[in-house]
Every structure is written in C-alpha cells, then in structure tokens.
N, C-alpha and C positions, 0 to 999 in steps of 0.2 A: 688759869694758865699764866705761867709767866712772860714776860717780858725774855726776847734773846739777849738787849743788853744784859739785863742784873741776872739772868743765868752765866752769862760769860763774864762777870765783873765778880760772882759767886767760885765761879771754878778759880779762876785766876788770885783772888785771896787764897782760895783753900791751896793752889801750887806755894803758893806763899807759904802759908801758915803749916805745909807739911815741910814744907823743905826742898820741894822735888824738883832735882835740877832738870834741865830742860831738857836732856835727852830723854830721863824717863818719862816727863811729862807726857811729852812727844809720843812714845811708844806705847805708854797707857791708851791714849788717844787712839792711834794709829790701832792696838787692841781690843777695845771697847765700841769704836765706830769703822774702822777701817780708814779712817779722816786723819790728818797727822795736822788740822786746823780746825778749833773753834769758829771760825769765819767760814767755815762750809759745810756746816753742818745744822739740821733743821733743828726747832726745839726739842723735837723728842731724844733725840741723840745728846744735845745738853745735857738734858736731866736724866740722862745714863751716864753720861760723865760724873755728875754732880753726884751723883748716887755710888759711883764707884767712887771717890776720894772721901765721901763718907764710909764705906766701907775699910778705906785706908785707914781713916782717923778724925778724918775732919769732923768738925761739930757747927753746924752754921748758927750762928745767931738768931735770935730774934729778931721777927721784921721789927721795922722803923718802927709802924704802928705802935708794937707791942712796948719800944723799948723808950718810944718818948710820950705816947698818948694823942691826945688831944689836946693842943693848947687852950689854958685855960681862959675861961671868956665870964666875967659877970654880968653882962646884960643878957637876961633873958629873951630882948626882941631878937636877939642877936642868933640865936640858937641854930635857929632851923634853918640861917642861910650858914653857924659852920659846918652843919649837918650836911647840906649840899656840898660844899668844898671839901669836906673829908673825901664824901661818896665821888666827885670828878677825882681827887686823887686818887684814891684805889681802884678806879675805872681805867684809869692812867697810868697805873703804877710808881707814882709816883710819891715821892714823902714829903711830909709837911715843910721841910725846908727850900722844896719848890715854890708851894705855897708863900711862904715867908720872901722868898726872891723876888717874887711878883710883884707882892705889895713894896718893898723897898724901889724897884724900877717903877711903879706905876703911880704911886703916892707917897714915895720918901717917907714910909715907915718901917719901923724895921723887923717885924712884927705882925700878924693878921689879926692877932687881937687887938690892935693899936687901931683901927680900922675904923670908922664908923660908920654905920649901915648902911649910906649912899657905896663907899668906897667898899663894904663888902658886897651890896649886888653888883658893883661892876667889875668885882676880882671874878667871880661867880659866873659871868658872863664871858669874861677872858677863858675861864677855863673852859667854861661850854666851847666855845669857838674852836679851842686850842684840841679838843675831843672830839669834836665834829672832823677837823681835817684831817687826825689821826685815823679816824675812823674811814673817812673820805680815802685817804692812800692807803688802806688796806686791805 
C-alpha cells in the first residue's frame, strides 16, 4: 500500500507531465471521486485518480528502488545491517536518499556507504525509532 504523500506527489507530476490545466484537473477529480481535492480524499480514491491519468497517458516511473538500487557497499560485515536499512526504508516508504540524509545530519557523511558499522547500527536504530512512531501515530 502506498503512502498518501507519493500517491499525491504521483498525481500532481502526472497533472504536470499531461499538461492539464487546473480546471480540468479539477473536474477529472471532481469526476472520478466526487472530491474536487487530493487532500480529501482516502488512498483508495488516489489510486483511482492515479489510475485514471494513466489511462489519460501518463507512464509513472520506476520506483526509487528500481531506478537507483542499492548503494554499493564492499565490506561484507556490512551487509546485513544495509539489508535492514533497505527493508526500514520500504517499510517507510521511503528512498535511499533518506537514508543518505541521515547519515550526512548524524555523522557528516555523505553517503551510507561512507558509514562504518558502529555509524551503521546506529543509522539502523534511528530508523527503527523513526518506524516505531510512524507506526505509533497510525
């Protein structure tokens, strides 16, 4: 299930990327959910949105995942905590250059490969936390 942001950060490129000025946006909406706002509307109504400006034209990208990977890591001890930090990002929705943000605020790297395995179990631990409360207000 997605996220309501990156389903309404999804529509809002594809109004982009089709061209559609805001009245028809507007009435699309207003058509499809009886909603004439993204902001009032549950996920499932999104992803009838999102589904109808695919049917318009739109072609959504690949996820993050798909289109940058896994940063590349050569230590082996290293592995299985970026294996954990992958898995809290797609738990979170979130892309690696969350990840990458973290480490630059938390240990002035710039980079999670740049990390060393003290500074990855406690990126690891931030993100646990940061899923806990998510999970906590939900």
């Amino acid at each position: 299930m997605k996220s309501r942001n990156a389903l309404i950060a999804k529509i809002k490129i594809a109004q982009k990327e089709l061209g559609m000025a805001d009245e028809a946006y507007r009435a699309m909406l207003l058509r499809v959910t009886g909603k004439n706002s993204c902001a009032a509307m549950d996920t499932g109504e999104l992803e009838a949105v999102l589904a109808e400006m695919v049917r318009f034209g739109f072609t959504p990208r690949t996820t993050a995942k798909d289109k940058y990977g896994k940063p590349h890591l050569r230590r082996t001890a290293a592995a299985p905590l970026m294996d954990k930090i992958e898995a809290l990002l797609a738990d979170g929705g979130y892309h690696w250059n969350y990840a990458h943000a973290m480490a630059k605020r938390m240990f002035q790297r710039d980079k999670v490969e740049y990390l060393d395995n003290d500074q990855l179990r406690r990126l690891v631990a931030a993100l646990q936390i940061a899923a806990n409360r998510k999970q906590k207000g939900a």
